[in-house]
N, C-alpha and C positions, 0 to 999 in steps of 0.2 A: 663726761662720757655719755655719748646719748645711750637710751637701752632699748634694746631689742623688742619689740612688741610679738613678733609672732609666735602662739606657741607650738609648743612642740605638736601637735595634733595636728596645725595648721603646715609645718615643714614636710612631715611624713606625707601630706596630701599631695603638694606641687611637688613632692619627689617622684610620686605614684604618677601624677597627669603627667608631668616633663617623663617618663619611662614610657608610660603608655603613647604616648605623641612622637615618640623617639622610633618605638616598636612599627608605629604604623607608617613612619617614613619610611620607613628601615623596609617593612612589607612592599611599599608602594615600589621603590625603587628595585624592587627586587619581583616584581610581577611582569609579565610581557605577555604581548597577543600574538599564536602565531599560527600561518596559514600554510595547511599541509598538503599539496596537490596531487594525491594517488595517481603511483603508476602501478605494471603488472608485476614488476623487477625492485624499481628503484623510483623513489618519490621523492618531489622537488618540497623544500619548506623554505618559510620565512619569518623572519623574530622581528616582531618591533617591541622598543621599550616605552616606558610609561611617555615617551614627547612624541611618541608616534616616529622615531627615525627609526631605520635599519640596522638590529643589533647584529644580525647573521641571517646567513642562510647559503643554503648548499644544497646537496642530497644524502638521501639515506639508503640503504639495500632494506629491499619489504623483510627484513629478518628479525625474528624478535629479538636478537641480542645486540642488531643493530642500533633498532629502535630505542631499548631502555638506554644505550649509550647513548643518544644523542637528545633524548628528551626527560632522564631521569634527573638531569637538574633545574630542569621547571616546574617544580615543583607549587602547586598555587598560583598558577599560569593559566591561561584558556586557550585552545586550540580548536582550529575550526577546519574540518575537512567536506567533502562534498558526498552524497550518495554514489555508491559505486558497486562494484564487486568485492573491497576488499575494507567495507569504511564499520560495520560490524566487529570484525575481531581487532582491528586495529583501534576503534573507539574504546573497547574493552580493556585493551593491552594498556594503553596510553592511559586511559582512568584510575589507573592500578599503582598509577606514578604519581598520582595527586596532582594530575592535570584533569581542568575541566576541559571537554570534549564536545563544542557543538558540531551536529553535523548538520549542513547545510542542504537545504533542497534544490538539488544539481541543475530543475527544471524552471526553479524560482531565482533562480541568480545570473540575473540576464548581462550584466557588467562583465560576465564572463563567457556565457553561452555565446550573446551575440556581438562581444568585443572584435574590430578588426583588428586588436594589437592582440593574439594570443599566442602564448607560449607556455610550459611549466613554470618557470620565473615568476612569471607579470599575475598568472591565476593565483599564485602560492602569495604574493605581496596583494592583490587583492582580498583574496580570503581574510588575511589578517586586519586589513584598514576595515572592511565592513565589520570584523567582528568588533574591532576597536572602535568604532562608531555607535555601534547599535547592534545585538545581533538578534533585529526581529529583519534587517536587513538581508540576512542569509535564508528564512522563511525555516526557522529549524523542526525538523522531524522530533515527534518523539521516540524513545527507545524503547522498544518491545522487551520483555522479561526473556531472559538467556534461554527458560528453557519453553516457553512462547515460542522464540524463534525457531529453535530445533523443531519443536512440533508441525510448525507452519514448513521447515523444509519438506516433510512428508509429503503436503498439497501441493508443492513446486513439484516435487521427481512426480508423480504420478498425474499433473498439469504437461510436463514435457514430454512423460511415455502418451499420451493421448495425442500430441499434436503430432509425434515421429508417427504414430500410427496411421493418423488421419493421412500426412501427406504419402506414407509407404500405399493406402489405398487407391489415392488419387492416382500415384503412379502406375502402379501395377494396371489399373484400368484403364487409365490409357494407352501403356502397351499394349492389351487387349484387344483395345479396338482398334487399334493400329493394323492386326493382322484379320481385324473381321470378329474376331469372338468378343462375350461379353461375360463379366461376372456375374454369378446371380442377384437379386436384390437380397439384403439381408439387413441385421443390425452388421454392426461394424464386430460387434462381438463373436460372432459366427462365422467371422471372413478367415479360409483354412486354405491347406492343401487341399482337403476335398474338394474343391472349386474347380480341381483341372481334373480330378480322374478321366473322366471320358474326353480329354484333349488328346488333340495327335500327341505323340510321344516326344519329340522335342519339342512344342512349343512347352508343353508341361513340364518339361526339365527343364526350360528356363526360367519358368514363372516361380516356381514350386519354391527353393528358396527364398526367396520376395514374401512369397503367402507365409513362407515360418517364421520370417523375422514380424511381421504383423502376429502372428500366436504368439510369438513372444512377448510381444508388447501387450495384449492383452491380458497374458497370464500377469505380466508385471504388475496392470494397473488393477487386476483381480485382488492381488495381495496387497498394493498399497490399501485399497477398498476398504480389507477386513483389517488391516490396522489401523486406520482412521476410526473404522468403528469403535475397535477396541479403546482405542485410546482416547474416544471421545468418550463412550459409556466411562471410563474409571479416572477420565479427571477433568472431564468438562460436563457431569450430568445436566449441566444449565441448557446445553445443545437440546436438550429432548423438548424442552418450550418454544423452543424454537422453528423443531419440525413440526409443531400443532399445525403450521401455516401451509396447505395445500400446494406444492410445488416445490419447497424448502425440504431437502433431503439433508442428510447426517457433512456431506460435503461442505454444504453452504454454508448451513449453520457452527460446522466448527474454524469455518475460512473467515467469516463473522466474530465469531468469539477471539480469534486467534489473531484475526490484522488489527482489531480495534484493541486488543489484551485486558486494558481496560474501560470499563464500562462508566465510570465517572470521569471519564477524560471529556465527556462533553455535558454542559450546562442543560440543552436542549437538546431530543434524539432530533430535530429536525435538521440540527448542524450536520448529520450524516450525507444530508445531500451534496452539498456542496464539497462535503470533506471527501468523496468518491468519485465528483466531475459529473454527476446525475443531474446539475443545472444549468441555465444556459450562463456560457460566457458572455462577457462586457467588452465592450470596446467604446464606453461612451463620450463624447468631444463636444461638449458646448450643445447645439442643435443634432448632431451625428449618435442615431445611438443604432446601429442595426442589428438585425435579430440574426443571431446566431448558434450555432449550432452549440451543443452540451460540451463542459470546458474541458472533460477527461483529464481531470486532476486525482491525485490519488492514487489508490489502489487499483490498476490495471485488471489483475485476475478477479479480483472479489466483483468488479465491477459485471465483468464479464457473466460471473457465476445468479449475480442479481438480475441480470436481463433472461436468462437461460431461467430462472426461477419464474421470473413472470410471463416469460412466452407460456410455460406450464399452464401458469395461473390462468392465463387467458383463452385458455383451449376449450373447445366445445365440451368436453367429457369432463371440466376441473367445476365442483359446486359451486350454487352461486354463492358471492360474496359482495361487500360494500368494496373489497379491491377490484373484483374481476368487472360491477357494475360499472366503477370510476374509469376503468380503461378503455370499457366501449362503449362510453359516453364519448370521449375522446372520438374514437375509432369512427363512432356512427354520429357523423355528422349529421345537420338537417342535410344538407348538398347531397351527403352522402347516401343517404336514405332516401333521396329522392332521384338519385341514378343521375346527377349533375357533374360529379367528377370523375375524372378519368382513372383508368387500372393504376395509370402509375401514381396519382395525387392521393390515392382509396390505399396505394403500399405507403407509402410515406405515412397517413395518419395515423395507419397501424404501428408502425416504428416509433412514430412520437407517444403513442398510447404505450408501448411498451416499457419504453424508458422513463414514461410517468408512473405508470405502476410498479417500477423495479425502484424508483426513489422511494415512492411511499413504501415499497417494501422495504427495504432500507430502515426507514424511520419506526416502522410497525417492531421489526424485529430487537432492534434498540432499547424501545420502551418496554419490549416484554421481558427483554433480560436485566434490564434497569426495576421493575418493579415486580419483577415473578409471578403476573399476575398469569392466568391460562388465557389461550385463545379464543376470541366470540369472532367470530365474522363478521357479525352484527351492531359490534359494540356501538359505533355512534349512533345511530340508530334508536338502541336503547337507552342511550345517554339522552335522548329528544324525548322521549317517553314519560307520561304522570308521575313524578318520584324521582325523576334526574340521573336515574341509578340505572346500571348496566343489572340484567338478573344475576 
């Protein structure tokens, strides 16, 4: 009778690997990748399994009790949906089910943007095979902290009351002059009823409503104002390092803190540029590389808020500074200083100066709230200095 050589210690072992080997089939086959393509109603999805075929797919009602029914048993699954109106609370809801949730950047995923085969279906089974390939293919966003985002909606509603307001101005004055009259010049903050008193009496009953719904809109963005304040002083004190930088009001600065959430998300503050669209695009082919205009990748509003920051900075009345020099170095060319080029090529370098100093502004404001240090104007400057050292 032959005898068994292995001992016991050694069976308990390949009992444990054969279980663990078992578990992880067992896992694998029970994982799937799948692509969810938001509607406003009802959204199209698609399952594939671990060989990459078509487990399911169908639609779902944007409900949440639809949704846990039809995704709470994928559990340790990944799902990939696109930027949208509705890929926030739906990324949240679905995460909740012990699905991982990428969401894809809607403007980076051109297999779908510039597909001429498009439909819900065919996006919902692409979504899936990129994520099941790779999904730096999707270009995924990170996720803002839940109560980041509420914050950050504050900058949105009183971002939209300005723009209703803006075009409620445009209108109204051009009615205006439509019939000969003009409004006064004014800040936009001052634009009222009182703007018609002395109108004939019906043009002034027509206008008069128009001027309230602009009061309105001001009052609104008065009070979003002092709660951004407020809630930037009591939970983003970091904001006030930020306004050291001459043009940089409590806006910016908390629109900053609040789209980047976090501050160690980048290696380098210089990666800001590019992460905002502040650089130029690429189109380059072999010998073909042409120069192109800034990629406006990113953040749209922050973006916006950054150039509105350095027109500031660059204004006759803003102190000097190593930013405000670096911009009209730009601006003043030799050509230019020598009255060589024309009003329109003297607008344009200003613009590119602009959007160079709203990058380095960008980058400036990053490194101050990455190292808390206070503001110099001056700082490289004195980093060139005997001793190396900023005062």
């Amino acid at each position: 009778m032959k005898k068994n050589t292995r001992t016991e210690t050694e069976m308990v072992m390949a009992a444990t690997v054969t279980a663990s080997q078992a578990e992880e089939s067992s896992s694998e086959e029970e994982r799937y990748w799948i692509g969810l393509d938001l509607g406003d109603k009802e959204s199209t999805y698609c399952v594939l399994d671990r060989v990459g075929e078509v487990a399911s797919r169908g639609k779902v009602k944007m409900r949440e009790g639809e949704l846990k029914r039809t995704f709470g048993g994928y559990r340790g699954s990944q799902l990939a949906v696109e930027t949208g109106t509705h890929w926030l609370w739906i990324s949240q809801l679905i995460s909740q089910m012990g699905v991982e949730v990428v969401v894809a950047n809607a403007r980076k995923v051109h297999l779908i943007t510039k597909s001429r085969k498009k439909n819900d279906a065919q996006d919902a089974e692409t979504l899936a095979r990129l994520l099941k390939a790779d999904r730096k293919l999707l270009s995924p966003i990170v996720h803002r902290s839940p109560e980041a985002q509420q914050d950050l909606l504050r900058i949105r509603a009183r971002a939209q009351a300005v723009k209703v307001r803006t075009e409620m101005i445009k209108a109204v004055q051009g009615l205006a002059k439509s019939v000969g009259m003009r409004l006064r010049h004014g800040d936009a903050d001052n634009r009222g009823v009182d703007q018609v008193e002395n109108w004939e009496p019906e043009l002034a009953e027509i206008l008069r409503p128009a001027l309230s719904l602009i009061e309105v809109c001001t009052l609104t963005i008065q009070t979003y104002n002092e709660q951004i304040e407020k809630n930037s002083a009591e939970k983003y004190p970091e904001t006030q390092r930020l306004t050291q930088v001459y043009g940089v009001g409590t806006l910016t600065a908390t629109a900053v803190v609040l789209t980047l959430d976090d501050k160690t998300r980048f290696k380098q503050s210089r990666q800001l540029g590019p992460y905002l669209g502040l650089t130029r695009a690429q189109r380059q082919s072999s010998s073909s590389d042409p120069q192109l205009g800034i990629s406006k990748e990113g953040d749209s509003y922050l973006r916006t808020l950054l150039v509105q920051s350095a027109q500031v900075l660059l204004s006759e009345r803003a102190p000097d500074s190593e930013l405000k020099r670096f911009g009209q170095r730009i601006a003043r060319s030799d050509q230019a200083q020598a009255g060589m080029l024309s009003d329109k090529e003297r607008r344009k370098r200003k613009k590119v100066a602009v959007v160079a100093v709203a990058r380095k502004l960008a980058v400036l404001l990053h490194r101050l709230w990455v190292t808390g240090e206070d503001y110099d104007p001056f700082y490289a400057a004195k980093r060139q200095q005997p001793g190396g050292k900023a005062a």
